[in-house]
MILODO-598950 format. One record per atom (N, C-alpha, C): residue in one letter; chain; x, y, z. Coordinates in steps of 0.001 Angstrom, whole numbers, plus 500000, padded with zeros to 6 digits. Atoms other than C-alpha are relative to their C-alpha. Example, Ala and Ser with C-alpha at 12.3 -4.5 7.8 and 13.67 -1.06 7.14 Angstrom:
REM MILODO-598950
+------+------+--------+--------+--------+
! code ! unit !     px !     py !     pz !
+------+------+--------+--------+--------+
!    a !    A ! 500890 ! 498810 ! 500000 !
!    a !    A ! 512300 ! 495500 ! 507800 !
!    a !    A ! 500900 ! 501200 ! 500000 !
!    s !    A ! 499180 ! 498810 ! 499940 !
!    s !    A ! 513670 ! 498940 ! 507140 !
!    s !    A ! 499230 ! 501090 ! 500730 !
+------+------+--------+--------+--------+
END
This chain:
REM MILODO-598950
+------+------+--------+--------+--------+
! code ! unit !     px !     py !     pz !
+------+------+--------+--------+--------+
!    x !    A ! 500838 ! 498826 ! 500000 !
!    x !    A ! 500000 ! 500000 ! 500000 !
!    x !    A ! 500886 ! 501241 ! 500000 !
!    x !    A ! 499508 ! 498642 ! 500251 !
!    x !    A ! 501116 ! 503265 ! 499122 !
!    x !    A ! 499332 ! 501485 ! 501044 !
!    x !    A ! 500181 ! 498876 ! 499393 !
!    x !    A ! 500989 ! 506226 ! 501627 !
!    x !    A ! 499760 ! 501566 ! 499316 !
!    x !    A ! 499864 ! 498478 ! 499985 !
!    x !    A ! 500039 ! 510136 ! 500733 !
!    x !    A ! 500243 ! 500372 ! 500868 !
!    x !    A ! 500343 ! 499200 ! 498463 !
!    x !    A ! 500572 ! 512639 ! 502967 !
!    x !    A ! 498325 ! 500838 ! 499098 !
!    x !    A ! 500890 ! 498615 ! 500416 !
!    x !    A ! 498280 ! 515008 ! 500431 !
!    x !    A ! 498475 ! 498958 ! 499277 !
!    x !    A ! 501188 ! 500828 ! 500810 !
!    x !    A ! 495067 ! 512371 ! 499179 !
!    x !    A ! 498780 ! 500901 ! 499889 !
!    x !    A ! 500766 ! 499248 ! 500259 !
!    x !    A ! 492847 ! 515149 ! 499166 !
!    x !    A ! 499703 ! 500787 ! 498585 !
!    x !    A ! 499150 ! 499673 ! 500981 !
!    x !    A ! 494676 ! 516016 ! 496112 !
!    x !    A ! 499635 ! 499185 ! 498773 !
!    x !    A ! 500072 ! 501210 ! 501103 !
!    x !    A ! 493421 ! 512541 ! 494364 !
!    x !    A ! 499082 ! 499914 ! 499649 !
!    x !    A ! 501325 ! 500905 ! 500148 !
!    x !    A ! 490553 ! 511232 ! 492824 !
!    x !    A ! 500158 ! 498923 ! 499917 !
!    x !    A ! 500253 ! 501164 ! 499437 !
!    x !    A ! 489915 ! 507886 ! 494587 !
!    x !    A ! 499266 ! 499382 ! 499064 !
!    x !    A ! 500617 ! 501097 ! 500726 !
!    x !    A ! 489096 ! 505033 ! 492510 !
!    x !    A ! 499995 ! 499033 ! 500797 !
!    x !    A ! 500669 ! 501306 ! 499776 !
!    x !    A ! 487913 ! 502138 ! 493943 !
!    x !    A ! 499546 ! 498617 ! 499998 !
!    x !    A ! 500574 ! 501298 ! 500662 !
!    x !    A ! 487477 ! 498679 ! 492702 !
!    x !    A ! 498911 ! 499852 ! 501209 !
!    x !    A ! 500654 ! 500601 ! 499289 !
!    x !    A ! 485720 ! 497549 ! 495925 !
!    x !    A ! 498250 ! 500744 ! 499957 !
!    x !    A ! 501160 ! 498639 ! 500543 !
!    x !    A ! 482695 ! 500810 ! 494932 !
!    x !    A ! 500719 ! 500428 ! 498708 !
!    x !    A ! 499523 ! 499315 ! 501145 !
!    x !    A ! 483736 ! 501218 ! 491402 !
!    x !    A ! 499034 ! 501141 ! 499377 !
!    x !    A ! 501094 ! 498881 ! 500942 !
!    x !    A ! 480372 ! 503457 ! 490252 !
!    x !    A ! 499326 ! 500702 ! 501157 !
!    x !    A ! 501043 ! 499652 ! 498996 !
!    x !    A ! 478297 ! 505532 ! 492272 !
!    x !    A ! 498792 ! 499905 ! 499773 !
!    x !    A ! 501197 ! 499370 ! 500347 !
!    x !    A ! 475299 ! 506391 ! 490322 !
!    x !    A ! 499533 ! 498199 ! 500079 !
!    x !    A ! 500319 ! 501169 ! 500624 !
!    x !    A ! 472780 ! 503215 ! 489758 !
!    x !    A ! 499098 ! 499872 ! 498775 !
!    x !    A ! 501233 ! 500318 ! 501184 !
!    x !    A ! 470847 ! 503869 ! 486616 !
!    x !    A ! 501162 ! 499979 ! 499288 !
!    x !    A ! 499739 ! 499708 ! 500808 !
!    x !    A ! 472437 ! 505279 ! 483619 !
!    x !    A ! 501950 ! 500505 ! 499798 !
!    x !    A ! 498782 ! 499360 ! 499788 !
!    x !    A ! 475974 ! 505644 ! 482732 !
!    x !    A ! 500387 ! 501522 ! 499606 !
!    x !    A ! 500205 ! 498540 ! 500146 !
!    x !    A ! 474912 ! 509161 ! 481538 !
!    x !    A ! 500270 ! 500943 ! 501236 !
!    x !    A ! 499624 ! 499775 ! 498628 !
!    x !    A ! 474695 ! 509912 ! 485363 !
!    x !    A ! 501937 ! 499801 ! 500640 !
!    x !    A ! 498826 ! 500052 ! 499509 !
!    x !    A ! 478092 ! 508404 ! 485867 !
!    x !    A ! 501020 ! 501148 ! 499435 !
!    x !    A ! 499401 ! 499326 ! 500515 !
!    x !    A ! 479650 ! 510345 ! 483320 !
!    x !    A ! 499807 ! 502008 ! 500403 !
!    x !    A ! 500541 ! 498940 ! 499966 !
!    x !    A ! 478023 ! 513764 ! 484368 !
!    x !    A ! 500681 ! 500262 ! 501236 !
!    x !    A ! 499671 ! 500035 ! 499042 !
!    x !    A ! 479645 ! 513497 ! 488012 !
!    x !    A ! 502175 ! 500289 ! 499681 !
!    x !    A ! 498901 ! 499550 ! 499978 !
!    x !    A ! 483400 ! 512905 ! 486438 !
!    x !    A ! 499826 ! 501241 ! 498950 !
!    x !    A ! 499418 ! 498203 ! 501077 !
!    x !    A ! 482788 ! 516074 ! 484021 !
!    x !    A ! 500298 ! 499736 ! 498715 !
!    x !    A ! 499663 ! 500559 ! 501711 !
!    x !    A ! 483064 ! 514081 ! 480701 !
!    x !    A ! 499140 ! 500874 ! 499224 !
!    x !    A ! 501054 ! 498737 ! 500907 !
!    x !    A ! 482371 ! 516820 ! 477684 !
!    x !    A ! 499650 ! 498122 ! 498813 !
!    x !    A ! 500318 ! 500825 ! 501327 !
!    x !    A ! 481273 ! 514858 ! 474480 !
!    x !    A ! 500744 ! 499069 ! 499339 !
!    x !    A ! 498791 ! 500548 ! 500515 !
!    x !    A ! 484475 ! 514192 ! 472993 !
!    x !    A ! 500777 ! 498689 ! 500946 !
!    x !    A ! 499375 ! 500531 ! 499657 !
!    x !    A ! 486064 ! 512901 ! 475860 !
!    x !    A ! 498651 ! 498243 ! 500315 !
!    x !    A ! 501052 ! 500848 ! 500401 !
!    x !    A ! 482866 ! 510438 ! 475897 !
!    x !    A ! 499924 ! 498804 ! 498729 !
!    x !    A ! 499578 ! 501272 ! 500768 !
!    x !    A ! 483258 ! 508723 ! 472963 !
!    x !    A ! 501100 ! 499415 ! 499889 !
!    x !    A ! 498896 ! 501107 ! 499460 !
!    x !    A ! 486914 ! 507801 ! 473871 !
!    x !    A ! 499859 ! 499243 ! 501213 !
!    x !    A ! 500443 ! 501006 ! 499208 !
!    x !    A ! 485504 ! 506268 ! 476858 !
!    x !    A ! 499174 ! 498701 ! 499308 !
!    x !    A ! 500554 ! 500894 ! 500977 !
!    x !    A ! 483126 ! 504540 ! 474350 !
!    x !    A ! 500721 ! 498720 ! 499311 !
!    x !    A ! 498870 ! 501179 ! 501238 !
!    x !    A ! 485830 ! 503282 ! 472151 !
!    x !    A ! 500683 ! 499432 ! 501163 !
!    x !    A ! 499082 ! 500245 ! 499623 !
!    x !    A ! 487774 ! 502553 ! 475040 !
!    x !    A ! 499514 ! 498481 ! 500511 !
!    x !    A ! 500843 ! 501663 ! 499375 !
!    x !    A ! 485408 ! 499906 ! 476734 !
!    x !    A ! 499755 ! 499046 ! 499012 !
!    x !    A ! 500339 ! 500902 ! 501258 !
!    x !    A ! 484702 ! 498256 ! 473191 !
!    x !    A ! 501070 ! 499686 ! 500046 !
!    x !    A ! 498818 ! 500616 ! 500544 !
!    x !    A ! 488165 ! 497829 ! 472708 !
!    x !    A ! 500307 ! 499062 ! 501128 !
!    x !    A ! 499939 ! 500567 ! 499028 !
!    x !    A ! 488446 ! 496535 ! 476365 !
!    x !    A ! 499754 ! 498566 ! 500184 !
!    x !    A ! 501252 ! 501163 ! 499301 !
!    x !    A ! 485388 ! 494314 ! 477022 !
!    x !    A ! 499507 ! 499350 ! 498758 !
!    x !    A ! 500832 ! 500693 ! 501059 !
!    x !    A ! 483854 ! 493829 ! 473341 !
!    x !    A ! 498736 ! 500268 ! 499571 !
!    x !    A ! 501557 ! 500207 ! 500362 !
!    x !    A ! 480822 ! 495329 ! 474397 !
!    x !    A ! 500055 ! 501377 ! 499823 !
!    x !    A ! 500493 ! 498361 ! 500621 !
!    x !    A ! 479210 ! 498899 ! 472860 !
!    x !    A ! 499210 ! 500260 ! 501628 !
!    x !    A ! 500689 ! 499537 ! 499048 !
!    x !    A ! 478004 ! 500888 ! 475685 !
!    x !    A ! 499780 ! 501530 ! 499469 !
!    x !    A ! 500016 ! 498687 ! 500322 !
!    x !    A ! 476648 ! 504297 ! 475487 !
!    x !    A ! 499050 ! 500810 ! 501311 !
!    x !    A ! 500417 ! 498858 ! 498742 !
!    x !    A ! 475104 ! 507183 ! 477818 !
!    x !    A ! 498281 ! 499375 ! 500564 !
!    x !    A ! 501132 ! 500741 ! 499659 !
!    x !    A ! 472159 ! 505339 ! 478116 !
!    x !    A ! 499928 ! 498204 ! 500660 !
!    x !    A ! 499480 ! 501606 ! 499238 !
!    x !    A ! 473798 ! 501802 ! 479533 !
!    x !    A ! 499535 ! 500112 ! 501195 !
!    x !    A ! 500460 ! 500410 ! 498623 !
!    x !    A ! 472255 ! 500325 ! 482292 !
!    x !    A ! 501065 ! 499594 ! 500963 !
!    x !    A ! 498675 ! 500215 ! 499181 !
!    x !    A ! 475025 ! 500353 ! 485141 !
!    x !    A ! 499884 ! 498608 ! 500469 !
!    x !    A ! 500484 ! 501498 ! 499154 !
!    x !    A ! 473177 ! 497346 ! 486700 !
!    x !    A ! 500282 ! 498635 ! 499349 !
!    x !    A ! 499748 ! 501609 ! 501042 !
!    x !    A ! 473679 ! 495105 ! 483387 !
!    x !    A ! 501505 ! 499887 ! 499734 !
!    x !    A ! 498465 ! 499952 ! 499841 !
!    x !    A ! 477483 ! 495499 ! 484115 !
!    x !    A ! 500512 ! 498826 ! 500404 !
!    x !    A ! 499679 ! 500887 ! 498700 !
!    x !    A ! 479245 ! 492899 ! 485595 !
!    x !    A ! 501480 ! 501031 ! 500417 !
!    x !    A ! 498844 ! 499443 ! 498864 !
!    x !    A ! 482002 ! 493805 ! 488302 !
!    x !    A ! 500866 ! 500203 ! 499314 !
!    x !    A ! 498508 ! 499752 ! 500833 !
!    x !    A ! 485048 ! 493700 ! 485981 !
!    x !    A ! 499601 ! 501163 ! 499105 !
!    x !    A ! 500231 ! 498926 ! 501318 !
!    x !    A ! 483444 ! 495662 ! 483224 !
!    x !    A ! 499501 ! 501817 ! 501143 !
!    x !    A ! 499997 ! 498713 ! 499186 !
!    x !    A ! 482333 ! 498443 ! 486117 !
!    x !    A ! 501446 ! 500372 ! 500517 !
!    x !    A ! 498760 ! 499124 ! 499713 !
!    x !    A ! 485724 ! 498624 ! 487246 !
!    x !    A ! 501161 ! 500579 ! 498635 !
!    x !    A ! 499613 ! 499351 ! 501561 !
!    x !    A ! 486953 ! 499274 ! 483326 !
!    x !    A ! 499881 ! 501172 ! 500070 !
!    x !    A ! 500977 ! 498671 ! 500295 !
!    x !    A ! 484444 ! 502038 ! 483278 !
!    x !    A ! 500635 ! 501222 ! 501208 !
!    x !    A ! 499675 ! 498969 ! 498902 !
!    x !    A ! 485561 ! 503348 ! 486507 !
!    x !    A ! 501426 ! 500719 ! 499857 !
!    x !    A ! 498625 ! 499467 ! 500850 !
!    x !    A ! 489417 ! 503617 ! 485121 !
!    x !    A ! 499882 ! 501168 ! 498809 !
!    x !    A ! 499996 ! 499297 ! 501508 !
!    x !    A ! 488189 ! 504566 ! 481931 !
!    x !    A ! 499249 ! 501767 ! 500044 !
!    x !    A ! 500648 ! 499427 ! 499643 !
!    x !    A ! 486086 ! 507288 ! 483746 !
!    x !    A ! 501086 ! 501027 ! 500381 !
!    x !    A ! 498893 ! 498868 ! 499516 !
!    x !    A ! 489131 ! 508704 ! 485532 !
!    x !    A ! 500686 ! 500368 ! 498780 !
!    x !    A ! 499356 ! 500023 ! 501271 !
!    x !    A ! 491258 ! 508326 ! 482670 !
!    x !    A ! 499667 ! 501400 ! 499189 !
!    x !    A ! 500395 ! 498691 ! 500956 !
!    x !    A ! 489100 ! 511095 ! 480798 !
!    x !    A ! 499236 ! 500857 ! 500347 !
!    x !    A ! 500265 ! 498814 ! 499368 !
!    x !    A ! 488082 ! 513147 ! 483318 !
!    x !    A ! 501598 ! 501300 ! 500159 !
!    x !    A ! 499325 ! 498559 ! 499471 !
!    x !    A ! 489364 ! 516732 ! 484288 !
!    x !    A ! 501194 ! 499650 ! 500801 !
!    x !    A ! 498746 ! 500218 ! 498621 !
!    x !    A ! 491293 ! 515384 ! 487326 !
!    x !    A ! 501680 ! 499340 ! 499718 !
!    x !    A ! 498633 ! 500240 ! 500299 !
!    x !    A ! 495341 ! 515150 ! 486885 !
!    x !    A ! 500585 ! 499301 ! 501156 !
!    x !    A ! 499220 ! 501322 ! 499353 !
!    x !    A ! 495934 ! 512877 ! 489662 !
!    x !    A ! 499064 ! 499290 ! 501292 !
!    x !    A ! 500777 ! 501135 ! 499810 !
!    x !    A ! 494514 ! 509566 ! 490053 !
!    x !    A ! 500503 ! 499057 ! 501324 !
!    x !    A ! 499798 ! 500915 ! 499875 !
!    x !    A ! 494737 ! 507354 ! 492626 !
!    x !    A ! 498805 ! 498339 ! 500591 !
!    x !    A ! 500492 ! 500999 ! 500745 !
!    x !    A ! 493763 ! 503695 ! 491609 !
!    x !    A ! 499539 ! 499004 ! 501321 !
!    x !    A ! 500517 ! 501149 ! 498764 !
!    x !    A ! 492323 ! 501102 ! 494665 !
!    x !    A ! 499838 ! 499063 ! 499669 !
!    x !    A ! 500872 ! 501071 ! 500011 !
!    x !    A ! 492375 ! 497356 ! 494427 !
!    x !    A ! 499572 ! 499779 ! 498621 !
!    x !    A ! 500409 ! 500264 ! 501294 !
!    x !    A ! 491729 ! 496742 ! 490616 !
!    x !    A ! 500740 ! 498351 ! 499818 !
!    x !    A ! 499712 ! 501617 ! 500548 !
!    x !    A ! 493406 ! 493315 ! 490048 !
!    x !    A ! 499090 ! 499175 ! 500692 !
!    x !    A ! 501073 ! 501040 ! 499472 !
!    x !    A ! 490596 ! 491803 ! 492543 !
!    x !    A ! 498882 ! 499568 ! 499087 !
!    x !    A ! 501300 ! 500329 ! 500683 !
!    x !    A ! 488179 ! 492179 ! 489704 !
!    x !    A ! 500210 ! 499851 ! 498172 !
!    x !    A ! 499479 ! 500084 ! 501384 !
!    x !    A ! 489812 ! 491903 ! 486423 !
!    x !    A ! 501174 ! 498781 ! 499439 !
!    x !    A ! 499134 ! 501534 ! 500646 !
!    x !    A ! 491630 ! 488814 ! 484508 !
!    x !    A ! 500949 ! 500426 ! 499246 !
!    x !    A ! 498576 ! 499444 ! 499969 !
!    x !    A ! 494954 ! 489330 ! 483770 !
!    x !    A ! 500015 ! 500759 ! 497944 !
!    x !    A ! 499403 ! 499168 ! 501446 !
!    x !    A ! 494822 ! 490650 ! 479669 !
!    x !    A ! 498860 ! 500864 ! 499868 !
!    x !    A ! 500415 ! 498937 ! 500234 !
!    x !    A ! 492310 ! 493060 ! 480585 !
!    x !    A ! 500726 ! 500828 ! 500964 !
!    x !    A ! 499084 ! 499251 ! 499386 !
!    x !    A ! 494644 ! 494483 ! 483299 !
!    x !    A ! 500931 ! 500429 ! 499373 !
!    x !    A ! 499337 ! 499529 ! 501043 !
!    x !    A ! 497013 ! 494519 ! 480757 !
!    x !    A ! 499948 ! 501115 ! 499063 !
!    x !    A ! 499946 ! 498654 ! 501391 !
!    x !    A ! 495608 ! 496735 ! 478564 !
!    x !    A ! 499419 ! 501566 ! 501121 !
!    x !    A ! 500437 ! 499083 ! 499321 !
!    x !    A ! 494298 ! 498781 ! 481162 !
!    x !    A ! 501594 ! 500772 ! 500864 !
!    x !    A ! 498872 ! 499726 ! 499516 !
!    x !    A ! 497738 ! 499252 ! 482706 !
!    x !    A ! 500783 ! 500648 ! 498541 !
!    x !    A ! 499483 ! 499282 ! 500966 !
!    x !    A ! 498757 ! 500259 ! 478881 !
!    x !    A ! 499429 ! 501390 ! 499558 !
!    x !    A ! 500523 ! 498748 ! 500038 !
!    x !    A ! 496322 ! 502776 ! 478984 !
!    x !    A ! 500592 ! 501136 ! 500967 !
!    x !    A ! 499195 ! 499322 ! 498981 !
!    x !    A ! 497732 ! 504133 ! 482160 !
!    x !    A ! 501199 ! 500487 ! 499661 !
!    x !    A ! 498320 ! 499797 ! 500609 !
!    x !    A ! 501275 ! 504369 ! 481086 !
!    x !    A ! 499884 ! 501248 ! 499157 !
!    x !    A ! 499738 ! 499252 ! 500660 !
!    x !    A ! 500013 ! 506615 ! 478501 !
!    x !    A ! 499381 ! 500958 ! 500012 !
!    x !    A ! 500545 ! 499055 ! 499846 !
!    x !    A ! 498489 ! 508775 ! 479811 !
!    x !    A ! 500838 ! 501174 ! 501054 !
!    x !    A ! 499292 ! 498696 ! 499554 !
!    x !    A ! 499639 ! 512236 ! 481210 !
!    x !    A ! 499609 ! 500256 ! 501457 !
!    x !    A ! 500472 ! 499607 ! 498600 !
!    x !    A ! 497985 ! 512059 ! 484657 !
!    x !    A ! 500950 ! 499591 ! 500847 !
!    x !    A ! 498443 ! 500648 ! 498435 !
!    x !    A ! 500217 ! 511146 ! 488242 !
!    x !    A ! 498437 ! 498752 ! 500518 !
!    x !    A ! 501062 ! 501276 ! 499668 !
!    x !    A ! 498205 ! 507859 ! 488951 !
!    x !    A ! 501395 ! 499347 ! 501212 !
!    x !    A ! 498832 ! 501026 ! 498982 !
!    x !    A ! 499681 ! 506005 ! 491980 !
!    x !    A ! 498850 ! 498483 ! 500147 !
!    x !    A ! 500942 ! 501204 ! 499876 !
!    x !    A ! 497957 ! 502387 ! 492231 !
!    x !    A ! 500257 ! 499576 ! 501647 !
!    x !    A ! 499838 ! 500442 ! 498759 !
!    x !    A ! 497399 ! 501094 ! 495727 !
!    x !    A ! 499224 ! 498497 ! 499806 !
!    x !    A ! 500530 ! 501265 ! 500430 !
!    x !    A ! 497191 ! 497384 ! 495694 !
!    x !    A ! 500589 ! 499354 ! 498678 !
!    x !    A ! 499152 ! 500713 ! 501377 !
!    x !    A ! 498472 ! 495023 ! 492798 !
!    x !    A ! 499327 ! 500388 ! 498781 !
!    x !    A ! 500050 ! 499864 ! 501698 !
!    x !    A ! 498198 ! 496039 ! 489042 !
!    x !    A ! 501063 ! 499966 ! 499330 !
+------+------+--------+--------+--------+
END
């Protein structure tokens, strides 16, 4: 586990609560601040992920656990916030979607600290 002194500083991700909202991922997206654009790279990002098309109208509930904690990465990922930190994600994900999710990370420009194995 990884210590801050400053976590006030982070946006907390979660695996163990990966979503808040429970309807619509329209709701989810409206909370991290996703404009349009950054929306359909979340789009593409979960297709490329999981396989499956989701859109602002996805039922959070017809998720399963791995694919909510995707969303919840993929959520930070293309939000506003420049530093992430990640909770507990290998409990719910099979090792070559961690993979790519950890390649997404890498390339991205945010300060992500992971707490827990990824």
């Amino acid at each position: 586990m990884i210590f801050m002194e400053d976590k006030d500083r982070y946006l907390i991700l979660d695996a163990e609560h990966p979503l808040i909202c429970t309807d619509r991922l329209y709701d989810e997206m409206i909370l991290y601040n996703l404009d349009p654009a950054k929306r359909q790279r979340l789009y593409q990002g979960f297709l490329r992920i999981t396989g499956k098309n989701i859109d602002q109208d996805t039922a959070l509930s017809a998720l399963s656990g791995g694919q909510k904690v995707i969303l919840m990465v993929l959520l930070g990922l293309n939000c506003p916030a420049q530093r992430l930190c990640l909770r507990e994600l290998s409990l719910s994900l099979d090792p070559t979607k961690e993979a790519l999710l950890r390649e997404l990370m890498a390339k991205s420009t945010k300060e992500i600290i992971v707490e827990g194995e990824l």
